[in-house]
C-alpha positions in Angstrom: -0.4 -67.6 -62.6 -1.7 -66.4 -59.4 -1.4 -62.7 -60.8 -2.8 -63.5 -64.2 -6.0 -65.0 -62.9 -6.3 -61.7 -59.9 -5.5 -59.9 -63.6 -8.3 -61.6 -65.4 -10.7 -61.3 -62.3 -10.0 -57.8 -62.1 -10.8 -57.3 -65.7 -14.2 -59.7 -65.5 -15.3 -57.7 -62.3 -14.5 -54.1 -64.2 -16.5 -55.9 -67.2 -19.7 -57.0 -64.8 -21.7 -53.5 -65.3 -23.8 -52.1 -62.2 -26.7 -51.2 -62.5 -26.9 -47.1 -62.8 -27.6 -45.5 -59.7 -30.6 -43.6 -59.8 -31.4 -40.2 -57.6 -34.3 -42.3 -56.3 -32.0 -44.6 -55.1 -29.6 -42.4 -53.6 -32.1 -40.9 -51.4 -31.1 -40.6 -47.9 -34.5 -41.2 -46.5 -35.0 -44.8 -45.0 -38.0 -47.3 -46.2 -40.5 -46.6 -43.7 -39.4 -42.7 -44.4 -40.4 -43.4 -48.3 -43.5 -45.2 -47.4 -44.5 -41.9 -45.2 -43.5 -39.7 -48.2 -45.5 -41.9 -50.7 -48.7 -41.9 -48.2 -48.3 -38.0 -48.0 -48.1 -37.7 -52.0 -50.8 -40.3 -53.1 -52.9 -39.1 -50.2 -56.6 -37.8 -51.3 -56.7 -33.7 -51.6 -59.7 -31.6 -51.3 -61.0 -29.5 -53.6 -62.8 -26.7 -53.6 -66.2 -28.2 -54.8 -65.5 -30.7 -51.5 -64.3 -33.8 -53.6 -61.0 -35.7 -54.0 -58.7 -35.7 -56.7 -56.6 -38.1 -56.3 -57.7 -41.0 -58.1 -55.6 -40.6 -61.0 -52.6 -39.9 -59.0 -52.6 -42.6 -56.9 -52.8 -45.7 -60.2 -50.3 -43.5 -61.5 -48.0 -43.8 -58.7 -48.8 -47.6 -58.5 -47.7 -48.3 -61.7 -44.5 -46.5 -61.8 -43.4 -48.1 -58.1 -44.6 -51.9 -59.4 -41.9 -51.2 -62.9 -39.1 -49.9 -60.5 -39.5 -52.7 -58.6 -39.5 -55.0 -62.3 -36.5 -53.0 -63.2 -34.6 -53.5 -60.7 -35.3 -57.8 -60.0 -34.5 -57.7 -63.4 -31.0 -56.1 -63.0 -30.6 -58.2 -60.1 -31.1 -60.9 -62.1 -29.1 -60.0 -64.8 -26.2 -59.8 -62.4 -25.9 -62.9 -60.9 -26.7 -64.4 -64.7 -23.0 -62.6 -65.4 -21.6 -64.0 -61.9 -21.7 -67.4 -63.6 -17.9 -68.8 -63.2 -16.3 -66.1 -61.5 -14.0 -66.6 -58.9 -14.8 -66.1 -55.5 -13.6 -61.9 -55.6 -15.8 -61.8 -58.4 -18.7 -63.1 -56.6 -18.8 -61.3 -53.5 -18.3 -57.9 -55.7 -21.8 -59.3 -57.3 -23.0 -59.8 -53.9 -22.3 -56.1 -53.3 -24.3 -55.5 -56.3 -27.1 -58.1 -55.2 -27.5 -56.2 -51.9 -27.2 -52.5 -53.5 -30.6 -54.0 -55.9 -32.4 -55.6 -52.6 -32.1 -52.0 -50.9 -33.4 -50.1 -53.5 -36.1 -53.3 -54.2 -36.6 -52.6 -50.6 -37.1 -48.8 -50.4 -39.2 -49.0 -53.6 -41.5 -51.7 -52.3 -42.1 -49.5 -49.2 -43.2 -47.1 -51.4 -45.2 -49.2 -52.6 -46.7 -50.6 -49.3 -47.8 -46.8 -48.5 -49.3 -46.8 -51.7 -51.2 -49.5 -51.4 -52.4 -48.4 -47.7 -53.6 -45.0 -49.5 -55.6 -46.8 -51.7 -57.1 -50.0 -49.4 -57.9 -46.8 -46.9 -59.0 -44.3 -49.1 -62.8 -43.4 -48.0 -61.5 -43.0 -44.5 -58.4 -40.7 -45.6 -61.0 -38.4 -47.7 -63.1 -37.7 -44.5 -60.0 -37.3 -42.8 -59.2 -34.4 -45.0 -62.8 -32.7 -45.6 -63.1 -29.3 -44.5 -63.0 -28.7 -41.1 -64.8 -25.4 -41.4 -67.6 -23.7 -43.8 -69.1 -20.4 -44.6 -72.5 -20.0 -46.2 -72.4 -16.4 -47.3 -74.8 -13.7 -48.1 -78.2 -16.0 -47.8 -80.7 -15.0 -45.8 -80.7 -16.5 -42.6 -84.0 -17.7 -40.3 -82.3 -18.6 -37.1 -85.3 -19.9 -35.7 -84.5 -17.5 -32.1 -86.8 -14.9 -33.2 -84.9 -13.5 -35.8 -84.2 -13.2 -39.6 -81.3 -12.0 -41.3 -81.7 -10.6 -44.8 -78.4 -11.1 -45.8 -75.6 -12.3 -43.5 -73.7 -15.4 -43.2 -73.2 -18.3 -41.0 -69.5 -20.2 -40.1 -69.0 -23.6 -38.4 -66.1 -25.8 -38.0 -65.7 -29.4 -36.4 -69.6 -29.6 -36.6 -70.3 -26.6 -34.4 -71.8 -23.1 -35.4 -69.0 -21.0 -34.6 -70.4 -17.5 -36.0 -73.7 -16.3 -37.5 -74.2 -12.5 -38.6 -74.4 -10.1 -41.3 -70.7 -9.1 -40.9 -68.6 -12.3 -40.5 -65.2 -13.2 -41.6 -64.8 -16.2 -43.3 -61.6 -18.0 -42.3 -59.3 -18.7 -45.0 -59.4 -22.3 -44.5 -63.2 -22.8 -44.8 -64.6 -24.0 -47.8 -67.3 -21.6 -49.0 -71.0 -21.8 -50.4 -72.9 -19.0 -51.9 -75.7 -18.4 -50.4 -77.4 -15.9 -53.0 -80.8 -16.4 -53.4 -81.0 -18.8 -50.9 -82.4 -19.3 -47.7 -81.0 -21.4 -44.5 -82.9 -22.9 -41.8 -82.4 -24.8 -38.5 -82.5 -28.5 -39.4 -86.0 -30.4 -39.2 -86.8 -32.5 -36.2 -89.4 -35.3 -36.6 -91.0 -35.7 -33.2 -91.9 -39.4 -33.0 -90.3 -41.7 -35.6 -88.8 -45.5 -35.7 -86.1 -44.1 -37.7 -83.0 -46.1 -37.7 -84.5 -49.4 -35.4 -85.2 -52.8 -37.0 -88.7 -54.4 -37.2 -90.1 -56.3 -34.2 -89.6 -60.2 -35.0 -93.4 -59.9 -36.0 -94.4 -57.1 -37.9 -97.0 -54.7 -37.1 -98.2 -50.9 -37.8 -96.4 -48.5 -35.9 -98.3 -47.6 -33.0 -97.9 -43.6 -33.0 -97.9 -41.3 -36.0 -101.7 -40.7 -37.5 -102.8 -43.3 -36.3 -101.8 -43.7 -32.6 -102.0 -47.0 -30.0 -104.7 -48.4 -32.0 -103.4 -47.5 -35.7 -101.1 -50.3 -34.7 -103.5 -52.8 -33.4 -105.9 -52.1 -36.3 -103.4 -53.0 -39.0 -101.8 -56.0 -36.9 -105.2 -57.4 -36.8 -106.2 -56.7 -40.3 -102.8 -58.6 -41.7 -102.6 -61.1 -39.0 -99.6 -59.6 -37.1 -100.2 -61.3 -33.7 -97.3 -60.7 -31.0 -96.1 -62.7 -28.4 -97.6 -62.4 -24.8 -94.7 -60.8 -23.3 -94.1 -58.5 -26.5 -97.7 -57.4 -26.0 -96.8 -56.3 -22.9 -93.7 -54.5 -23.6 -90.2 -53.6 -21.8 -89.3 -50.5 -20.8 -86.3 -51.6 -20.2 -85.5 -51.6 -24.0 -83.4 -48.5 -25.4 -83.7 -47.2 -28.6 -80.2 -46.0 -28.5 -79.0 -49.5 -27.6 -80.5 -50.5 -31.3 -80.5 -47.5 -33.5 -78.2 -47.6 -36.8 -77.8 -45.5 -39.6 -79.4 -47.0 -42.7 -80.9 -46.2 -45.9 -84.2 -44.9 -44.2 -82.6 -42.1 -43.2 -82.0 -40.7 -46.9 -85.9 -39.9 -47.6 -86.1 -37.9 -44.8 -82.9 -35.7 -45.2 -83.8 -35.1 -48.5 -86.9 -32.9 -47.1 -84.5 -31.1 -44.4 -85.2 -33.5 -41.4 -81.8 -33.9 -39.9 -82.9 -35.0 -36.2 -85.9 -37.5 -35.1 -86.8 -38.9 -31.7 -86.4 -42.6 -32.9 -88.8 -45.1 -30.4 -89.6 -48.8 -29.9 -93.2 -49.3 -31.2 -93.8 -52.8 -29.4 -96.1 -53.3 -26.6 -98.1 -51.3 -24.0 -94.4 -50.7 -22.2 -92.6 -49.8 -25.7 -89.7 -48.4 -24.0 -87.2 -45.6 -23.7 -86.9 -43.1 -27.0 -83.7 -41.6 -28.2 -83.1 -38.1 -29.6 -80.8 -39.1 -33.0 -79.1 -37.0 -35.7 -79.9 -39.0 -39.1 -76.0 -39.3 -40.2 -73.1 -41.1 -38.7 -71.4 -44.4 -38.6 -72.9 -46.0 -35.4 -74.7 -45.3 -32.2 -72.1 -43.1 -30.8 -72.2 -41.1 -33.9 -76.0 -41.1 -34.2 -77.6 -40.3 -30.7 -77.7 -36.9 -29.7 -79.6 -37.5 -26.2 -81.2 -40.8 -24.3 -83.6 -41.8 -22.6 -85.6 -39.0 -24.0 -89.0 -40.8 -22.7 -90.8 -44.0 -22.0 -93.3 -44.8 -24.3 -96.7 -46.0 -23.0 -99.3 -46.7 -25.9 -103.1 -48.0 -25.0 -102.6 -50.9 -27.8 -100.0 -53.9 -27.7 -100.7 -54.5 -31.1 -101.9 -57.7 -31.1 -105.1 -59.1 -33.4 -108.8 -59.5 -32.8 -108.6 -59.8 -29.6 -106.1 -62.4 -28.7 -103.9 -62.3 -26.2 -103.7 -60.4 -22.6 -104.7 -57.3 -22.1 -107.3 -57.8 -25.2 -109.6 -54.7 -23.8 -109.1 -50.8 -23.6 -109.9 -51.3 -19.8 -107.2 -53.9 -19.1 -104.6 -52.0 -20.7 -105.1 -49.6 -18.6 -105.6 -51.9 -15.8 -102.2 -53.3 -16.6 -100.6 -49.8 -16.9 -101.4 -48.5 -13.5 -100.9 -52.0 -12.1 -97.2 -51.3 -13.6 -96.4 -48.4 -12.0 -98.2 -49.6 -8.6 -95.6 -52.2 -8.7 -92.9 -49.6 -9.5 -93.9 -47.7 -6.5 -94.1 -50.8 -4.0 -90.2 -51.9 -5.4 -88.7 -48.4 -5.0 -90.3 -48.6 -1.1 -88.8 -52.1 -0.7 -85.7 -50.6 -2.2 -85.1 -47.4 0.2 -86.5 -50.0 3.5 -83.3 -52.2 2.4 -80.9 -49.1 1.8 -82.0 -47.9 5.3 -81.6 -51.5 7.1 -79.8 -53.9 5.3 -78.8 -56.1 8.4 -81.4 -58.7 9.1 -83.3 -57.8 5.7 -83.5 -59.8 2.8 -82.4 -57.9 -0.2 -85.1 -57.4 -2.9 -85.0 -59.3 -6.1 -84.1 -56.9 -9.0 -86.5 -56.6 -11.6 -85.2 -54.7 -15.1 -88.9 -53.6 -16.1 -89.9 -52.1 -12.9 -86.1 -50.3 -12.2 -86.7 -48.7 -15.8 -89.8 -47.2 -14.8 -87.9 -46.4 -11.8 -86.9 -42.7 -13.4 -90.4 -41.7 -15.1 -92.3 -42.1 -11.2 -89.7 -40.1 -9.5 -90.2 -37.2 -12.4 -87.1 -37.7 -13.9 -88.0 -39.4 -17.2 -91.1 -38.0 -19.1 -94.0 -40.6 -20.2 -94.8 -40.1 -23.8 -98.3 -41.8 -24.0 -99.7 -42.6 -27.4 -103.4 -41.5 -27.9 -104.9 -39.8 -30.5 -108.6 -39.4 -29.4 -109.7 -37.1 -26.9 -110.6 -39.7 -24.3 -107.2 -41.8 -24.6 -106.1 -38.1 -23.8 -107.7 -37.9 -20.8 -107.1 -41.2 -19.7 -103.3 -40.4 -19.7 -103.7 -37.1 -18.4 -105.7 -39.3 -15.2 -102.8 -41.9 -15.6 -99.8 -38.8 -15.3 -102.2 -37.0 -12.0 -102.4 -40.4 -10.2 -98.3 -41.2 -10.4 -97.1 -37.7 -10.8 -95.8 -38.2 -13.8 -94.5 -35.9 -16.6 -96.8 -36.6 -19.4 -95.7 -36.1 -23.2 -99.1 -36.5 -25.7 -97.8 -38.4 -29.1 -100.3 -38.5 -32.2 -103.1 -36.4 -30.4 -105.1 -36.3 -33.9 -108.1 -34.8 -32.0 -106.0 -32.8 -28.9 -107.1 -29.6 -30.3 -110.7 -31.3 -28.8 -109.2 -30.9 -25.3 -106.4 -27.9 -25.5 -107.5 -26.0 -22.9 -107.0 -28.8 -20.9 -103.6 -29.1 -21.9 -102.2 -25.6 -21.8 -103.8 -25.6 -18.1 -102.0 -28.3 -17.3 -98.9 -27.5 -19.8 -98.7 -30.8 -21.3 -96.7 -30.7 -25.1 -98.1 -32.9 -27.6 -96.0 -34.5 -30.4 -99.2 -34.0 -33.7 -99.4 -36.0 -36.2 -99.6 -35.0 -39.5 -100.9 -38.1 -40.8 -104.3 -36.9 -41.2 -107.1 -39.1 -43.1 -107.6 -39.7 -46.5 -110.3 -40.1 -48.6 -110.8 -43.8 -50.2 -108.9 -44.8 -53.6 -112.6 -45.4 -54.8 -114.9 -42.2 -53.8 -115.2 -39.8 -56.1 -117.3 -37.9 -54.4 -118.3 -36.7 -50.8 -121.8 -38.1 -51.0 -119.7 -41.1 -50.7 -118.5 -40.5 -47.3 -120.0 -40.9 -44.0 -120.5 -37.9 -42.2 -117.9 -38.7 -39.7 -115.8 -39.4 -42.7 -116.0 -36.1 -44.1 -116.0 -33.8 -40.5 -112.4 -35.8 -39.9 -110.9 -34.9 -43.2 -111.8 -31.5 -42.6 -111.6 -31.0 -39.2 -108.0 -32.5 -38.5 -105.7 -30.4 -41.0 -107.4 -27.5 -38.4 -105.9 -29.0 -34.9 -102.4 -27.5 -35.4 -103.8 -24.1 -35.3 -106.6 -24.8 -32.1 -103.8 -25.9 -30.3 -101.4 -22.8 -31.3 -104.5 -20.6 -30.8 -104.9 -22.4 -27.2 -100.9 -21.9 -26.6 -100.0 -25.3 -26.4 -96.7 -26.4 -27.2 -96.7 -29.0 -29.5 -94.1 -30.2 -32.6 -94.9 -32.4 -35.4 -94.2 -36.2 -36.2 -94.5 -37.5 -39.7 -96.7 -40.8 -38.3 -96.7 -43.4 -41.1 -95.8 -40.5 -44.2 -93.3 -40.4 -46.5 -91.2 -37.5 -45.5 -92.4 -35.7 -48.9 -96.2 -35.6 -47.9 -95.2 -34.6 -44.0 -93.7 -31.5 -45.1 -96.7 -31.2 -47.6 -99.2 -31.7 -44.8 -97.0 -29.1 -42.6 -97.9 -26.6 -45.7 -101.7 -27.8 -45.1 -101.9 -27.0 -41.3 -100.5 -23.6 -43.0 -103.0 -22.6 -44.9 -105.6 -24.2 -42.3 -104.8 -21.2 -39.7 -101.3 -22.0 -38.8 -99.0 -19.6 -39.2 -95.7 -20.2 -40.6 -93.4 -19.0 -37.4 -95.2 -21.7 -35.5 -95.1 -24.2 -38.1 -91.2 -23.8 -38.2 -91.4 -23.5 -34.2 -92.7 -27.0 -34.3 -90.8 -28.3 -36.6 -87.5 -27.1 -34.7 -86.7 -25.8 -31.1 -90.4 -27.0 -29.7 -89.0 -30.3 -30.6 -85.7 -29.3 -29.3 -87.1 -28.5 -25.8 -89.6 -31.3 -25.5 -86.8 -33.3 -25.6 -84.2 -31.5 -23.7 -81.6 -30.9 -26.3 -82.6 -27.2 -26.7 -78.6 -26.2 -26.0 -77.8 -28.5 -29.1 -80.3 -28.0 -32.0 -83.1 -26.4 -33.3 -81.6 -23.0 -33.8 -79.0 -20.8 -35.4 -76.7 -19.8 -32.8 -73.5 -20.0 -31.9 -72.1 -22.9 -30.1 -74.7 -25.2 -31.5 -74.4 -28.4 -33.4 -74.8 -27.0 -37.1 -77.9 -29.3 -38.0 -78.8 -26.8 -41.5 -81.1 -26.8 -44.2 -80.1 -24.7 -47.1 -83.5 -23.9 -48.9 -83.9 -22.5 -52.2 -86.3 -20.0 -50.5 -89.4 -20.4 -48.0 -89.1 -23.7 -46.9 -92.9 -24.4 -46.5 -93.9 -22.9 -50.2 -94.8 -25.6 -52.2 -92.3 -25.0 -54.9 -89.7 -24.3 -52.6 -86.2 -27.2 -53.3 -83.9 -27.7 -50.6 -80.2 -27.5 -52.2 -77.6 -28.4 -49.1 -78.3 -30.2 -45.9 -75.5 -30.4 -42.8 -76.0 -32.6 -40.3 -73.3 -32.0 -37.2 -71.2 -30.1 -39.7 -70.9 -32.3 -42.1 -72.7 -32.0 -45.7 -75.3 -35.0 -46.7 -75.7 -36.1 -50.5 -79.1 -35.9 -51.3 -81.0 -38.4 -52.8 -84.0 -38.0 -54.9 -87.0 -40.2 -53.2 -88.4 -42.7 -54.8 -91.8 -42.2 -56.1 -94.7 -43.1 -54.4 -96.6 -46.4 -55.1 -99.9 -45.5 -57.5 -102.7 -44.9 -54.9 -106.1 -43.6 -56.4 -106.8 -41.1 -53.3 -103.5 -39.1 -53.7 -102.2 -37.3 -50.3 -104.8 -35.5 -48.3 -108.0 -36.7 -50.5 -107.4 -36.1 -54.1 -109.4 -37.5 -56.6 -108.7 -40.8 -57.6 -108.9 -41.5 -62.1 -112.2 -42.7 -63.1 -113.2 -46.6 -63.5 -111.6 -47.8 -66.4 -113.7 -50.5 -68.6 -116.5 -52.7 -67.9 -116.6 -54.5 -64.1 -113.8 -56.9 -63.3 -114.7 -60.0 -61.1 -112.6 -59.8 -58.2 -113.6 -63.5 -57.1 -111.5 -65.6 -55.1 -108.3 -65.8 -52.6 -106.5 -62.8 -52.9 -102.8 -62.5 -50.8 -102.1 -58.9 -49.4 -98.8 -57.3 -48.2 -99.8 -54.5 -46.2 -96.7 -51.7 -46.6 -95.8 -50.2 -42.9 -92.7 -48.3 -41.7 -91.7 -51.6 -39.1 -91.8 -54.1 -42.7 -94.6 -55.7 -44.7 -97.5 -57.1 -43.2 -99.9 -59.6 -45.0 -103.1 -60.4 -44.8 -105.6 -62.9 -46.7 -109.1 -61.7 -48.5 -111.6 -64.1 -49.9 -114.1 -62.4 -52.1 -117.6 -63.7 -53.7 -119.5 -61.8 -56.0 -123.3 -62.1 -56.3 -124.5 -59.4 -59.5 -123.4 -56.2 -57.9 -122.7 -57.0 -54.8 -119.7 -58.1 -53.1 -118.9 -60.3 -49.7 -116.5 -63.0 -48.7 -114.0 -62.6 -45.1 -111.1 -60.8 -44.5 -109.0 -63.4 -43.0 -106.4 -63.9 -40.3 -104.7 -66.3 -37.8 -107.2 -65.1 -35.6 -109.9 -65.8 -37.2 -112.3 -64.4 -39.9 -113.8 -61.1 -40.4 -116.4 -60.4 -42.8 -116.8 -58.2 -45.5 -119.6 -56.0 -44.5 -120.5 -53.9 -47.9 -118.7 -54.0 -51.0 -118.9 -52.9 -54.8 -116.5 -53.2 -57.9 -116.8 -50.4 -60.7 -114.8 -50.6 -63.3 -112.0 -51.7 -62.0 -112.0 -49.6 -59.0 -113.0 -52.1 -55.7 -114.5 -51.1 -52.1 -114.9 -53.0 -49.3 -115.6 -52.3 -45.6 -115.5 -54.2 -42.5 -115.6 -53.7 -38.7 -113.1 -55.1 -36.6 -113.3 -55.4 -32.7 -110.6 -53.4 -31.1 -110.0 -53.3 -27.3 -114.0 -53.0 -27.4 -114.2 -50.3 -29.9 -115.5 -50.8 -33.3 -113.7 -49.4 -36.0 -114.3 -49.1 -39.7 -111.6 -50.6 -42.4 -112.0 -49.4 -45.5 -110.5 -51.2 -48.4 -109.7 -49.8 -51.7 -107.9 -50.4 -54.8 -107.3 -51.4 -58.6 -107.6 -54.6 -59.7 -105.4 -55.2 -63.1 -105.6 -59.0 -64.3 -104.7 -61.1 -60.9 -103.0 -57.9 -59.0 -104.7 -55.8 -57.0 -103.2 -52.1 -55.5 -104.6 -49.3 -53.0 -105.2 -47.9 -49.4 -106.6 -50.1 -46.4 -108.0 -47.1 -44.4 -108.7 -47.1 -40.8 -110.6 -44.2 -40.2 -108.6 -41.5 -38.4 -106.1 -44.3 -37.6 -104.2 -43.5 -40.9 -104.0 -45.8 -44.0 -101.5 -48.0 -45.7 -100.8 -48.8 -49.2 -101.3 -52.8 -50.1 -100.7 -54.8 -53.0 -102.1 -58.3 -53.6 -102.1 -61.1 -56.0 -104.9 -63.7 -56.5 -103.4 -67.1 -57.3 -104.9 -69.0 -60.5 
């Protein structure tokens, strides 16, 4: 009995059929082995045009582990299904065959696991395994060091320029452009920007740029923006590289060549310490190239009509030297306790005044905002009395004082931002005379100053990065020449701000910050086809269009009046656009036959309309506003469609901003 049963066991077990063994399963490589393996296969590859290819792969891979692994819970499955009254032989030979399934389940779901890490990881892999090197061949090359190559090439690997000539070999590992017909530059540098920090908790106009201190003050006021009293004041304590991210404002200005800007806090009199930043990266560390760079010192807080302390040119300037008297007095009371110690109380520390700490010993430069020729020489006065290192930002009308300024070999940051004619004029007798003698005497100061030999670069104030490099081209055919242009917009900026061993040439050892240009970067047909920004190439993005504005960029004729006069009567909201946010701003309007009046109104009270006219539907309006006891002219002009209006608020030389605004029924 005993032997017929072992008899018919042995028959049922020869009868159970295994599962076939597979070469896949008769690997000798363990789980986590296979799981490498997998990664390696499935991992992303680069091609030569710089992309991955691996997409297709990878599902491919997935699906074929996820039906091994339904193959073989299936045959498990099946085999304890035949197990089903077998004696207890015959079970633990299906418990062999159990445990032979779970190892292969187990090897092919560690497959699978490396599989799935590929594709849960797969935007870091693909950076992992971009090109470490490239070669942009036989293009002509302006290395911005005094010298142009007709036809050479440049080579850089892990972000830095590694070799620049006519005859260079190429590694075989780089990845290689054609350069033919092309030309390459050092990359842009914008010289005074808020690129990459977010608006103040109450928006306001940037204080530098075209429009300077009071560019900010003026279009606070006109929208209502009112600041705190201690963000009036400022802290210059407050790092820009402490705040700075990457965002999508840095895609505008890389599409134009700009791969570096000194990024600073716009906020109060004290705005505080600018960083030098490359415009690509995935944080801080990855962004800031230098820091602190300067301390920013601006004659306006930015507050409205008046409110709020100091609410006068003469006590911000009162409370700027009162600043660094107080800076002086704590670094005394500092060195007296260093010296004594015993039987001395110890000072109280103060942040603000231990930031301004470096700029009064000479070690930090002081970038002072002012665009007219007396805020000029107010800081210039400020700089002489507390030996500082003075840095001139916006200087619209520094070409007014230049010889001052090479005598004294102060750089200026210009702004480009230079006035604009109103939406509504359509011709000059419709201009002051001041008016007219700005708009043609600014797009000149570029040139007085180069003429002078002051070192200056060039910030893009409030412009879309399109019309700063079209306003570049202006200064250009103004007098500029284009070596100094490109001087300004590279390795001046460079040195200003102490990074001259990093950027703003071609040359070996240097971050490869490049701009690949389908030929002279500042002709106005000229496209630019590559940008690297520390080695790495950017994807360009098309900007977005301008909003319809009936000047155009640097005075252009606005489109006639179209149909008979609209009646632009009653409460009309405005959002003010500005590079910190939007701004807003309340305008009642009366109209009495051809005239036009009503108050341009704030939190801080009303201003009113001093003159206005509606033709068409093409409106003007001016008004004066008060600022640190300087009057100053807002000009407001636009196209009313239905309940909607769109155009310019115009401050003079203080720059302009595009509104829009909607009139409730």
């Amino acid at each position: 009995m005993i032997g017929q049963r072992n008899h018919r066991n042995s028959v049922g077990i020869s009868a159970i059929a295994r599962p076939p063994v597979t070469a896949r399963t008769q690997s000798p490589l363990g789980p986590l082995q296979q799981a490498g393996l997998c990664y390696r296969l499935c991992a992303p590859q680069w091609t030569p045009h710089g992309r991955t290819r691996s997409h297709g792969r990878l599902s491919i891979r997935l699906l074929r582990l996820m039906l091994n692994i339904l193959q073989e819970a299936t045959a498990m499955a099946e085999t304890f299904r035949a197990s089903r009254g077998r004696s207890f032989v015959g079970r633990c030979a299906t418990l062999e065959d159990v445990s032979a399934s779970i190892k292969r389940i187990s090897v092919v779901f560690a497959m699978l696991s490396g599989a799935l890490l590929i594709a849960f990881t797969y935007p870091s892999v693909a950076r992992l395994d971009a090109p470490d090197a490239f070669a942009i061949k036989d293009a002509q090359i302006v290395t911005g060091a005094g010298k142009t190559i007709a036809k050479g090439t440049v080579v850089f690997r892990k972000g830095l320029i590694t070799d620049v000539g006519e005859s260079v070999k190429i590694p075989a590992d780089a990845r290689v452009i054609d350069g033919a017909g092309m030309t390459v530059y050092p990359g842009l540098i914008d010289g005074y920007t808020n690129l990459g920090l977010a608006a103040p908790a109450q928006a306001q106009a940037p204080a530098g740029g075209g429009g300077g201190g009071r560019q900010a003050a003026v279009a606070a006021a006109a929208a209502g923006g009112q600041p705190s009293p201690e963000a009036r004041l400022g802290d210059p304590s407050l790092a820009a590289a402490d705040q700075v991210k990457p965002g999508t404002s840095f895609e505008d200005p890389r599409s134009v060549g700009v791969t570096a800007a000194l990024s600073s806090p716009r906020q109060g009199i004290f705005a505080g310490q600018s960083a030098l930043i490359n415009l690509a990266g995935e944080d801080a560390s990855k962004l800031v190239l230098r820091s602190p760079v300067a301390l920013t010192v601006q004659f306006s807080a930015g507050g409205g009509f008046g409110g709020g302390y100091p609410s006068s040119l003469m006590g911000t300037v009162a409370y700027i030297r009162q600043s660094f008297y107080d800076a002086l007095h704590y670094r005394d009371e500092i060195e007296r306790y260093n010296r004594i110690k015993r039987g001395v109380n110890r000072p109280e520390h103060d942040r603000r005044l231990a930031a301004l700490q470096p700029a009064i010993k000479g070690e930090l430069p002081v970038l002072f905002v002012a665009n007219s020729d007396g805020d000029i020489r107010r800081a210039l006065m400020i700089a002489d009395e507390f030996k500082l290192k003075p840095i001139i930002a916006g200087a619209m009308y520094g070409y007014r004082v230049a010889d001052i300024l090479k005598a004294r070999s102060v750089p200026v940051i210009l702004s480009l931002d230079f006035p604009k004619r109103a939406a509504d004029q359509t011709d000059d007798e419709d201009e002051t005379l001041r008016e007219l003698r700005q708009r043609a005497e600014t797009p000149k100061g570029a040139a007085r100053l180069a003429q002078a030999g002051v070192k200056f670069a060039f910030s893009s104030g409030s412009l879309r990065p399109q019309d700063f490099i079209a306003n570049v081209q202006k200064a250009v055919e103004n007098g500029l020449s284009k070596d100094e242009a490109l001087r300004a917009l590279t390795i001046n900026a460079a040195e200003m701000f102490g990074a001259a061993d990093q950027i703003g040439t071609i040359e070996v050892g240097k971050i490869a910050n490049l701009v690949i240009a389908s030929g002279d970067l500042l002709a106005k047909d000229t496209k630019v086809r590559h940008v690297f920004i520390d080695g790495s190439q950017i994807e360009l993005k098309k900007p977005e269009a301008p909003p319809a504005r009936g000047g155009g960029m640097g005075g252009g004729r606005p489109g006639p009046p179209s149909g008979p006069a609209v009646d632009p009567s009653g409460a009309w909201s405005l959002v003010v656009q500005s590079p910190q946010g939007e701004i807003t701003a309340q305008l009642t309007l009366t109209k009495d036959g051809d005239q036009i009046g009503g108050t341009l109104g704030t939190p801080m009270g009303n201003v009113a309309i001093k003159s206005g006219r509606v033709t068409g539907n093409q409106i003007r309006l001016t008004a004066t506003v008060d600022m640190g006891g300087q009057s100053i002219d807002a000009i407001i002009s636009g196209t009313i469609e239905g309940d909607s209006m769109r155009g310019t608020m115009v401050m003079g030389a203080m720059g302009s901003f595009d509104f829009t605004g909607t009139r409730p029924r």
